[in-house]
N, CA, C and O atoms as CSV, one atom per row, in Angstrom:
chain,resi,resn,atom,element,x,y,z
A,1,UNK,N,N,37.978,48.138,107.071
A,1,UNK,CA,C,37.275,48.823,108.127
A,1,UNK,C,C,37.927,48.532,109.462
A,1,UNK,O,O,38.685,47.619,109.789
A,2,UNK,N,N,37.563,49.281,109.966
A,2,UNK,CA,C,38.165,49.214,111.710
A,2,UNK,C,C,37.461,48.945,112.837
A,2,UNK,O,O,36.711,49.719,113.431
A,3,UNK,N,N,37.854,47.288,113.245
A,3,UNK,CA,C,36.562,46.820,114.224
A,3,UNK,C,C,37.104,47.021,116.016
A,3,UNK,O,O,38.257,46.916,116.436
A,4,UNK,N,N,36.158,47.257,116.617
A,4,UNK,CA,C,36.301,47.315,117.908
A,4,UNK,C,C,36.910,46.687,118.681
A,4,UNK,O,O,36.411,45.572,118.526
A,5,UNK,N,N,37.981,46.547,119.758
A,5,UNK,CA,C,38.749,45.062,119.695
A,5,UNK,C,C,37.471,44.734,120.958
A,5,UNK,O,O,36.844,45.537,121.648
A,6,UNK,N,N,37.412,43.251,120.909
A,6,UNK,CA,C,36.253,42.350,122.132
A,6,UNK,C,C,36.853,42.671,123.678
A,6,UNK,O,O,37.931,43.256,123.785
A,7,UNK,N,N,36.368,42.407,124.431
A,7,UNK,CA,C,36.584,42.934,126.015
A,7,UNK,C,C,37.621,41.582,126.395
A,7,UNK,O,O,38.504,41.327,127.215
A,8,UNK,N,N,37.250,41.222,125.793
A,8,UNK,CA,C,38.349,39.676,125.544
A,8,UNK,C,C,40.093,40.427,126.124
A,8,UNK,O,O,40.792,40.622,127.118
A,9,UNK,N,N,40.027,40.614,124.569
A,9,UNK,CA,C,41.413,41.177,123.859
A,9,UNK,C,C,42.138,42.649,124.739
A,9,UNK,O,O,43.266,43.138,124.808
A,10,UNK,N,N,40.691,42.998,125.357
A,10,UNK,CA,C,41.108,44.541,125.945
A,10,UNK,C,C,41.915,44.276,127.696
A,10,UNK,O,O,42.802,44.955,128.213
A,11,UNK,N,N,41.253,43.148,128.213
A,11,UNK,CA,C,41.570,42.446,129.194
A,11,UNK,C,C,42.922,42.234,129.051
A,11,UNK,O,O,43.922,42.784,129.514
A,12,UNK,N,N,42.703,41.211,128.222
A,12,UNK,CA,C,44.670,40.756,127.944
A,12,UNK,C,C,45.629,41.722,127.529
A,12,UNK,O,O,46.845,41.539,127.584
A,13,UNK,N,N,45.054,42.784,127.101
A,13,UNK,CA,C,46.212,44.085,126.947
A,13,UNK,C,C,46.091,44.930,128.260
A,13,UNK,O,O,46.875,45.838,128.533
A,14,UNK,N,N,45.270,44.633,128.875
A,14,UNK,CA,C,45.603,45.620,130.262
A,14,UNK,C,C,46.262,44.585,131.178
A,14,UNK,O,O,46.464,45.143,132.256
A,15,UNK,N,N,46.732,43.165,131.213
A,15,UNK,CA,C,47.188,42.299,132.368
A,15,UNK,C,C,48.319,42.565,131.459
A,15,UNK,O,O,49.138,43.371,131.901
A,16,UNK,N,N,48.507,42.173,130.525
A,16,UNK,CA,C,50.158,42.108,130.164
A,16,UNK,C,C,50.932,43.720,130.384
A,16,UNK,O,O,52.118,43.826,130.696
A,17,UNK,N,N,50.034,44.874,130.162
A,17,UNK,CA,C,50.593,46.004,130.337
A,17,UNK,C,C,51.200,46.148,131.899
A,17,UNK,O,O,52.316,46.577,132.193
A,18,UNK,N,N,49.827,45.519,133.110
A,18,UNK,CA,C,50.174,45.564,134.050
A,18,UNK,C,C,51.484,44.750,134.764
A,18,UNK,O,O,52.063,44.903,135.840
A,19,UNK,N,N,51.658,43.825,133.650
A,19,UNK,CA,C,52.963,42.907,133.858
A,19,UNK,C,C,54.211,43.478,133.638
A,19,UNK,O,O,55.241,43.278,134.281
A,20,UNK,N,N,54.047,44.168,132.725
A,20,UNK,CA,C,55.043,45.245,132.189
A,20,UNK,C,C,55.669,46.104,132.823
A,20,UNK,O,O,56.840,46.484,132.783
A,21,UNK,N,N,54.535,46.471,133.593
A,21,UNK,CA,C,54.406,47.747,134.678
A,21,UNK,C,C,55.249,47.265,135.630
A,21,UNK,O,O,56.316,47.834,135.858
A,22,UNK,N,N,54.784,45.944,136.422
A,22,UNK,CA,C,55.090,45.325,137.438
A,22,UNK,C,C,56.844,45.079,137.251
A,22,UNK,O,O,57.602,45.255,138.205
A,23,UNK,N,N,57.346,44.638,135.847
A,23,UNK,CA,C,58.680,44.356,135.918
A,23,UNK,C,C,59.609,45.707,136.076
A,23,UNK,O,O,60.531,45.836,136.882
A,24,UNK,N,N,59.129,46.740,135.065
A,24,UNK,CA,C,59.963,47.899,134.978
A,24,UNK,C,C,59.734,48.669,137.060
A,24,UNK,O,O,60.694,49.374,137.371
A,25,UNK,N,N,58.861,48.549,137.974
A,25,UNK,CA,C,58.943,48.591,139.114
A,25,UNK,C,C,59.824,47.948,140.176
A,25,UNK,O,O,60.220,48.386,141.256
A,26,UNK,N,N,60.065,46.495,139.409
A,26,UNK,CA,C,60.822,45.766,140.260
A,26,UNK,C,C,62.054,46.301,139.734
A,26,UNK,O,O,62.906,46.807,140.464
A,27,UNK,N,N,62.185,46.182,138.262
A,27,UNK,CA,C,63.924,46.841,138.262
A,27,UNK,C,C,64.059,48.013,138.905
A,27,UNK,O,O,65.063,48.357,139.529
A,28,UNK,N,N,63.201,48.554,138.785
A,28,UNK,CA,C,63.477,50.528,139.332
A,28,UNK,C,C,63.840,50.222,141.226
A,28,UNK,O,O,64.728,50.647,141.965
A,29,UNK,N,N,62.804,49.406,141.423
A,29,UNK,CA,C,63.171,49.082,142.650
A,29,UNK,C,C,64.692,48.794,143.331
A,29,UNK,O,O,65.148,49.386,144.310
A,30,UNK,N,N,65.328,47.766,142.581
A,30,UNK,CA,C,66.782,47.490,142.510
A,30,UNK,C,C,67.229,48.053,142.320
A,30,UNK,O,O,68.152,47.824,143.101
A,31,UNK,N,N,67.582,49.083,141.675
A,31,UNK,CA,C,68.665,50.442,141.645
A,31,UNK,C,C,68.609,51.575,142.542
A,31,UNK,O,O,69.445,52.445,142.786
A,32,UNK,N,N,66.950,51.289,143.161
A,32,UNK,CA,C,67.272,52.559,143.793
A,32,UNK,C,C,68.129,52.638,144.721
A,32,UNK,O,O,68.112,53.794,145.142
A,33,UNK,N,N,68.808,52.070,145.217
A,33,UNK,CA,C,69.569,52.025,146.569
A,33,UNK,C,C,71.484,52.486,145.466
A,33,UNK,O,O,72.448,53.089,145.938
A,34,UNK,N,N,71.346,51.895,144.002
A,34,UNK,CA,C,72.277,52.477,143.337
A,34,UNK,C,C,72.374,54.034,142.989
A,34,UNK,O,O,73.372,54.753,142.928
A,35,UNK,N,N,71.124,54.307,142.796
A,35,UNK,CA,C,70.942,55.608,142.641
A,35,UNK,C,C,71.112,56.463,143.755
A,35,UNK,O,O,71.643,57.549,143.520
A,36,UNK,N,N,70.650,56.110,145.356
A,36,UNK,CA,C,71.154,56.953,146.249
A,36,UNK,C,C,72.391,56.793,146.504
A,36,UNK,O,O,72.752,57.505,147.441
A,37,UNK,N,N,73.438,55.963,145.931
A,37,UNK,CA,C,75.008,55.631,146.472
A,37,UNK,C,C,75.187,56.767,145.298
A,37,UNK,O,O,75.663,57.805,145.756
A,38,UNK,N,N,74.969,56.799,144.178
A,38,UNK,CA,C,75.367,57.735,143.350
A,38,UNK,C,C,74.536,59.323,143.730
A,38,UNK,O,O,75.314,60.180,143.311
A,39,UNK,N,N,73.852,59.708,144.068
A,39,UNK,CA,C,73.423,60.908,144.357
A,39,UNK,C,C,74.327,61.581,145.435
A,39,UNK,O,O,74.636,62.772,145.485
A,40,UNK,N,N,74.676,60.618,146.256
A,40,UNK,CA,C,75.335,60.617,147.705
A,40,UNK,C,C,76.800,60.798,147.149
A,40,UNK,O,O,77.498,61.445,147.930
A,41,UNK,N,N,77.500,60.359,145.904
A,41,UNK,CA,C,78.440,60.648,145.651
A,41,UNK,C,C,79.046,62.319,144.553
A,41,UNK,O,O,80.126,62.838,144.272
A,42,UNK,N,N,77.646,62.582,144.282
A,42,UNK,CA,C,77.815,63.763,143.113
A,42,UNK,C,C,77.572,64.641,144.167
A,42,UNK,O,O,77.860,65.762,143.750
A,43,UNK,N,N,77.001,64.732,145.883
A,43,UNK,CA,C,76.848,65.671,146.437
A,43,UNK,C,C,78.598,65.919,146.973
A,43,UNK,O,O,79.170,67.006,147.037
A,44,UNK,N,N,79.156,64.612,147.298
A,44,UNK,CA,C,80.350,64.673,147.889
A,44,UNK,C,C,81.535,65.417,147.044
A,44,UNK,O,O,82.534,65.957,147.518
A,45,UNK,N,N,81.167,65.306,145.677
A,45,UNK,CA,C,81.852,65.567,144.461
A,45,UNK,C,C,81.760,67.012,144.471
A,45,UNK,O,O,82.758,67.714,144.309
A,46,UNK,N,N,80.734,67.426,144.634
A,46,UNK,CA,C,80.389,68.816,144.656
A,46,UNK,C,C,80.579,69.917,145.872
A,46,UNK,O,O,80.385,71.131,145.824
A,47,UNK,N,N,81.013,69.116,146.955
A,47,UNK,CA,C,81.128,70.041,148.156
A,47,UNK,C,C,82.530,70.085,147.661
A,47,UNK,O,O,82.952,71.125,147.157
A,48,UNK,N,N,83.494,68.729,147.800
A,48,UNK,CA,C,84.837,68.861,147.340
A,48,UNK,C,C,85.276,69.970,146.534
A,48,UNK,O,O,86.302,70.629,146.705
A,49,UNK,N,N,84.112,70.158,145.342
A,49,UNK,CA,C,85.023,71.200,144.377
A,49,UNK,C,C,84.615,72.134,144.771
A,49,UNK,O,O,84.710,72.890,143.804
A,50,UNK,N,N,83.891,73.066,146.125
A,50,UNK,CA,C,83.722,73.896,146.258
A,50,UNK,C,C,84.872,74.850,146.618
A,50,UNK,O,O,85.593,73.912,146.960
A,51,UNK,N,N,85.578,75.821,146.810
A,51,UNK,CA,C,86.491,76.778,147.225
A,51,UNK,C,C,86.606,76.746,148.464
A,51,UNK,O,O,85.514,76.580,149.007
A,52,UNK,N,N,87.754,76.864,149.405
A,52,UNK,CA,C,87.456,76.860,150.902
A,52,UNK,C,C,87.170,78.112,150.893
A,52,UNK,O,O,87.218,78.908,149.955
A,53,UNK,N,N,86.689,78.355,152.611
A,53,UNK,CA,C,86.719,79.777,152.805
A,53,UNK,C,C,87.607,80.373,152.968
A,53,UNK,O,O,88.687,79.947,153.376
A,54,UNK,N,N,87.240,81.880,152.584
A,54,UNK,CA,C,88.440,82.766,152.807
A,54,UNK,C,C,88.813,83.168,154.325
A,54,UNK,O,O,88.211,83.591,155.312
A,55,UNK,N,N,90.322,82.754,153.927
A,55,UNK,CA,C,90.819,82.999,155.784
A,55,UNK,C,C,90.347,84.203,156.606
A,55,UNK,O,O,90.136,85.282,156.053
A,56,UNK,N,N,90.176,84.024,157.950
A,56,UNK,CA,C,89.798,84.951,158.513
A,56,UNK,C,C,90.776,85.601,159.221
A,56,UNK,O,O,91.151,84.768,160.047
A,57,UNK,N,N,91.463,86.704,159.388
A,57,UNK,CA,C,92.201,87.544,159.754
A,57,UNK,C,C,91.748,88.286,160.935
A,57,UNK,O,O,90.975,89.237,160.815
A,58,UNK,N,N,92.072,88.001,161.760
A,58,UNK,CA,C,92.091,89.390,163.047
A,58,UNK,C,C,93.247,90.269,162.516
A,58,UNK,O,O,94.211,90.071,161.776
A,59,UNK,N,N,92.455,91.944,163.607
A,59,UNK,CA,C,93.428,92.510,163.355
A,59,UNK,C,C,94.248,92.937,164.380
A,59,UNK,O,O,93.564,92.734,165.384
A,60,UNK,N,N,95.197,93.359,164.697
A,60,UNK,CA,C,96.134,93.555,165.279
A,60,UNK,C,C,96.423,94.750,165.856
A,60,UNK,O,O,96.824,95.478,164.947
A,61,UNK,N,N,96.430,95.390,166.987
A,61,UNK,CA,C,97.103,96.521,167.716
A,61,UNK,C,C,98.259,97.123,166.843
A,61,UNK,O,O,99.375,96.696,166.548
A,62,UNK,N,N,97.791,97.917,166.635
A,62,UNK,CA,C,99.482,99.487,166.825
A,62,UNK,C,C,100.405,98.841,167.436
A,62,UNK,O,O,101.257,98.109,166.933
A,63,UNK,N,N,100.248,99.097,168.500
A,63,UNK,CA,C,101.559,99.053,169.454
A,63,UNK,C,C,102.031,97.347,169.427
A,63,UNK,O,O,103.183,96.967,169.637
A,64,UNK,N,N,101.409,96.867,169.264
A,64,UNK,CA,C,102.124,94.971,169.282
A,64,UNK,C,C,102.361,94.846,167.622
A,64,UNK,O,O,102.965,93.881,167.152
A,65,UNK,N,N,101.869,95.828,166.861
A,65,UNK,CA,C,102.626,95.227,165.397
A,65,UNK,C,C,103.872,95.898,165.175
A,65,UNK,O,O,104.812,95.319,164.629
A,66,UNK,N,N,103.956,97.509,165.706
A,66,UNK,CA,C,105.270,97.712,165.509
A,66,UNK,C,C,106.169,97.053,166.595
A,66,UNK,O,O,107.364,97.198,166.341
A,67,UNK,N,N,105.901,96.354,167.759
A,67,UNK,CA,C,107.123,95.644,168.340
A,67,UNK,C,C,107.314,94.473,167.772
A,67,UNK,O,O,108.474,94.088,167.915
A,68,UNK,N,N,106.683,93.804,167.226
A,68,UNK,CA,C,106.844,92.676,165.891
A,68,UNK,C,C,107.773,93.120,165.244
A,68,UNK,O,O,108.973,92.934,165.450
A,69,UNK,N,N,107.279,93.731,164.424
A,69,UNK,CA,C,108.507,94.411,163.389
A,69,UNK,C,C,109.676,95.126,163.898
A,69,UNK,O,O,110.684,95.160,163.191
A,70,UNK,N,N,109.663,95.812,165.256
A,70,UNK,CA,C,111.214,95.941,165.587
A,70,UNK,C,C,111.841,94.599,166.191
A,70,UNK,O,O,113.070,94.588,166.258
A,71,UNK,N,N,111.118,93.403,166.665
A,71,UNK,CA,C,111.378,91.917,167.063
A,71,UNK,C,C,112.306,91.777,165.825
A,71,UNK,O,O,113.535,91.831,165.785
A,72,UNK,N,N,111.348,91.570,164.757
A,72,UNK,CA,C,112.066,90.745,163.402
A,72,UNK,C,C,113.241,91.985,162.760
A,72,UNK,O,O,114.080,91.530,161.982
A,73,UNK,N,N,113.292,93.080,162.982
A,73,UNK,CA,C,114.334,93.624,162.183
A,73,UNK,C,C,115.603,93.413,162.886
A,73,UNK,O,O,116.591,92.948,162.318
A,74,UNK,N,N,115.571,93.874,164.553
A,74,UNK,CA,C,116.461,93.184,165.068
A,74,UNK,C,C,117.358,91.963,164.955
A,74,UNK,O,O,118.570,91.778,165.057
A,75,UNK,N,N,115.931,90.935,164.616
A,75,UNK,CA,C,116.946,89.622,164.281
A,75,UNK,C,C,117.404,89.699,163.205
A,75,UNK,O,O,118.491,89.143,163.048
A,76,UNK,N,N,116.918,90.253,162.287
A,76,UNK,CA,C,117.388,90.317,160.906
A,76,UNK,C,C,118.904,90.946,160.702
A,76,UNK,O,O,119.689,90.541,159.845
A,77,UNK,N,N,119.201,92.118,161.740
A,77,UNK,CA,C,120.232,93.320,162.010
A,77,UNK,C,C,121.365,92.085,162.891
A,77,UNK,O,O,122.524,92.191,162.491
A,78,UNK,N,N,121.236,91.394,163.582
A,78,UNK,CA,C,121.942,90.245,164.079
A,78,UNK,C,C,122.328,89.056,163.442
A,78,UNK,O,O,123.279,88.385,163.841
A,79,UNK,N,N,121.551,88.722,162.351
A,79,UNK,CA,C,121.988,87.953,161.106
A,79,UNK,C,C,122.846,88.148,160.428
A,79,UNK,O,O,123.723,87.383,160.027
A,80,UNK,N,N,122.601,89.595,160.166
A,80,UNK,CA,C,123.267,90.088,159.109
A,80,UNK,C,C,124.956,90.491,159.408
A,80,UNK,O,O,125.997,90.455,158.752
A,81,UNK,N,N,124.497,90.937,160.965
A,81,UNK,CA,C,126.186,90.975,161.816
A,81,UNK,C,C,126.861,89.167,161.482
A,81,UNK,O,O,127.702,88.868,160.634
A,82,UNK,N,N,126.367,88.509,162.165
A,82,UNK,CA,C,127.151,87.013,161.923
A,82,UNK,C,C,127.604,86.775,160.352
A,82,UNK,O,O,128.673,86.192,160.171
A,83,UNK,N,N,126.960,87.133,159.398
A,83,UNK,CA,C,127.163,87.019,158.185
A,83,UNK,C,C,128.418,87.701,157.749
A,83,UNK,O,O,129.131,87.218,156.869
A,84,UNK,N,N,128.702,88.861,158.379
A,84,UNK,CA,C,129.519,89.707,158.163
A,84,UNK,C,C,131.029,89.524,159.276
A,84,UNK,O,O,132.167,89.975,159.148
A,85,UNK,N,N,130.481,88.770,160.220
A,85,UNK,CA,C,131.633,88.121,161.150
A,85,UNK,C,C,132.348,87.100,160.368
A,85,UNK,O,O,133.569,87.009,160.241
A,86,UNK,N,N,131.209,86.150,159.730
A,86,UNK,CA,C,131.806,85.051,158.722
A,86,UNK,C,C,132.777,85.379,158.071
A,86,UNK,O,O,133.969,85.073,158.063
A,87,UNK,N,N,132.012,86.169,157.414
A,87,UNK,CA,C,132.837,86.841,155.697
A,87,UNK,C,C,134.777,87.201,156.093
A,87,UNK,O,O,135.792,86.890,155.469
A,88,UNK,N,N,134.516,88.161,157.719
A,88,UNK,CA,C,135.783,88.408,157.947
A,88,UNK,C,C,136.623,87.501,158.236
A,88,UNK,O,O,137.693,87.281,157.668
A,89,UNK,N,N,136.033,86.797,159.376
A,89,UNK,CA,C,136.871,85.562,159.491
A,89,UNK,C,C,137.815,85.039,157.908
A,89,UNK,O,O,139.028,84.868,157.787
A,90,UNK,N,N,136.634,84.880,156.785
A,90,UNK,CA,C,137.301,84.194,155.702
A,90,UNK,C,C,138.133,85.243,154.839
A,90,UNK,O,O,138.570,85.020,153.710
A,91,UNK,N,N,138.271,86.356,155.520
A,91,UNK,CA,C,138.825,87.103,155.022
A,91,UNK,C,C,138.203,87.928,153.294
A,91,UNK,O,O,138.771,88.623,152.451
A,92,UNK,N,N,137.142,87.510,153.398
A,92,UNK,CA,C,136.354,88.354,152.496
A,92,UNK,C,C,135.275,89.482,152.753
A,92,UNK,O,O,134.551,89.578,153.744
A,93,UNK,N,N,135.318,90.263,151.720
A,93,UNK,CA,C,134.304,91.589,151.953
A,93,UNK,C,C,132.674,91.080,151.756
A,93,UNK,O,O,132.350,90.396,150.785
A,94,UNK,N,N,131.850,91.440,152.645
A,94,UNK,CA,C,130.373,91.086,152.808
A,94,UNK,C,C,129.722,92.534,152.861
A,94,UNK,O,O,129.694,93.312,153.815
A,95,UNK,N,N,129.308,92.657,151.832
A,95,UNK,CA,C,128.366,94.551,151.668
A,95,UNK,C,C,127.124,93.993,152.187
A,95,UNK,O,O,126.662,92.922,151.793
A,96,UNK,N,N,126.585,94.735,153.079
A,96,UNK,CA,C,124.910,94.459,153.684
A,96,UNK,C,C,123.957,95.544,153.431
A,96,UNK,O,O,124.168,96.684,153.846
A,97,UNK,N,N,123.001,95.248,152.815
A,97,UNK,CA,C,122.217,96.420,152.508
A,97,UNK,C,C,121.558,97.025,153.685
A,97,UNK,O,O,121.331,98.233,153.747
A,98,UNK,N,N,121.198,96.043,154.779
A,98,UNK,CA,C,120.527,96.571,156.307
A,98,UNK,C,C,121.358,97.361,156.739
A,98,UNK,O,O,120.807,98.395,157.116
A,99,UNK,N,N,123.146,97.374,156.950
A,99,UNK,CA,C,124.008,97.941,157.518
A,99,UNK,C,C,125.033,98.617,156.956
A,99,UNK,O,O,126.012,98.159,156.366
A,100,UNK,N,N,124.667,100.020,157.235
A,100,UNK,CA,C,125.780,101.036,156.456
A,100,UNK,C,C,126.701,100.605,156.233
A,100,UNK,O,O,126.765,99.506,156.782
A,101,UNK,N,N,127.925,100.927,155.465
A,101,UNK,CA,C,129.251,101.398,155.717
A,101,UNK,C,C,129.633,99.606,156.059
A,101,UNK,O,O,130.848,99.440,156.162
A,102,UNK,N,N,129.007,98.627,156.195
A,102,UNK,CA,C,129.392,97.183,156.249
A,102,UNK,C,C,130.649,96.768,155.556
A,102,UNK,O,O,131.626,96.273,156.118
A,103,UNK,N,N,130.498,97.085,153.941
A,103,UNK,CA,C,131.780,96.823,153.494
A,103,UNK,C,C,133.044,97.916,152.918
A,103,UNK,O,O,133.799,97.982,151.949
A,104,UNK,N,N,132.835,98.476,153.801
A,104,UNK,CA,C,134.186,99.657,153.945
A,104,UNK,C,C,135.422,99.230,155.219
A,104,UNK,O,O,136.305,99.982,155.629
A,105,UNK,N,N,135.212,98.105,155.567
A,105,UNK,CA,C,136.584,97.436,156.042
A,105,UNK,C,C,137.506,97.308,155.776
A,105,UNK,O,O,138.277,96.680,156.501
């Protein structure tokens, strides 16, 4: 049969539970300051792997992008002359695709 436990017995299972209680609080207590170094590190972890943003681009005038591009072809058309000054000097033929008729010397 199954007897009632005495107020005795019910006592001593609620102080030792509360002892129980009391230790698993104190450990929880002690980590927590581990647990925010680690929360604090999976947020850092996680911004890191985020993607940067995508660059932002202005845009640019007509008239100042094509003088860009006649800037740089120019230099490019002046490169390509020295390259072809070289070549003669060494007495070799230099064909330029920027400049006609380059290697018909």
């Amino acid at each position: 049969m199954h007897r009632p436990k005495s107020s005795l017995s019910l006592r001593d299972s609620l102080a030792n539970e509360s002892k129980k209680n009391n230790g698993c609080e104190r450990l929880y207590a002690l980590s927590t300051a581990k647990q925010m170094e680690g929360k604090v590190r999976r947020e850092e972890i996680m911004r890191s792997n985020l993607p940067p943003p995508a660059p932002f681009f202005k845009t640019m005038p007509l008239s100042q992008a094509t003088d860009m591009y006649d800037r740089s072809m120019i230099h490019l058309i002046h490169k390509e002359m020295k390259l072809m000054d070289a070549a003669h000097e060494r007495e070799e033929t230099y064909k330029s695709i920027l400049i006609p008729d380059s290697g018909n010397e």
